[in-house]
ZAMARGU-4260 file (C-alpha; in steps of 0.2 Angstrom, whole numbers, plus 5000, padded with zeros to 4 digits):
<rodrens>
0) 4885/4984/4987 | 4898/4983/5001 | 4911/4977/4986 | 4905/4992/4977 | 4906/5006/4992
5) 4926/4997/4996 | 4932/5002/4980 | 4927/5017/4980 | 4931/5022/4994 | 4949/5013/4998
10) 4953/5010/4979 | 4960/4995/4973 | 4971/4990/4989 | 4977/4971/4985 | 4985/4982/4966
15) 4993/4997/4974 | 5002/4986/4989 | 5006/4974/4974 | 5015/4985/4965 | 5021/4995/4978
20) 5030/4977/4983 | 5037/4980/4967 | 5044/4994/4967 | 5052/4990/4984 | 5061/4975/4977
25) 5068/4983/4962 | 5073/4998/4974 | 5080/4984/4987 | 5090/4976/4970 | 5097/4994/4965
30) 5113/5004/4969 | 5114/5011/4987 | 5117/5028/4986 | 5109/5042/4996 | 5094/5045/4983
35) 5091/5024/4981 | 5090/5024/5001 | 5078/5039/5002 | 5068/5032/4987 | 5066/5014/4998
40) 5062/5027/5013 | 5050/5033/5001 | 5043/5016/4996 | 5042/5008/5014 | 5030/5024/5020
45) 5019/5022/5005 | 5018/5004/5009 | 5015/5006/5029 | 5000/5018/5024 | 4993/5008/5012
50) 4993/4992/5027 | 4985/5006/5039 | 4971/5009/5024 | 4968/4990/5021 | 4968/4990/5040
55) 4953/5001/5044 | 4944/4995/5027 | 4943/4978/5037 | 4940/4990/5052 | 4925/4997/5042
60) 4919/4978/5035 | 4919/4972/5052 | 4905/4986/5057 | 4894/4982/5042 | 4878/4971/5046
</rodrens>
């Protein structure tokens, strides 16, 4: 159930960091003009949101009996 209510809620977090890794190393690989650097910006917010939601899921587990 507590699987169940975590994907729900938070999604799929271990996929979308996965492929948010991705993106950052192709990004990281690419040219580095002005857009390239504010699409790794880009990438490296999406990815310290998604550690602050995998953060408070564990937060959210820990409180569960």
């Amino acid at each position: 159930r507590l699987h169940a209510w975590g994907k729900t809620t938070f999604g799929n977090i271990p996929k979308k960091m996965e492929l948010i890794n991705k993106k950052l190393d192709t990004a990281y690989k690419g040219g580095r003009s002005a857009s390239g650097w504010s699409r790794i910006r880009t990438l490296e917010k999406e990815r310290d949101c998604m550690i602050f939601i995998e953060e408070d899921y564990w937060r959210q587990c820990s409180r569960v009996d």
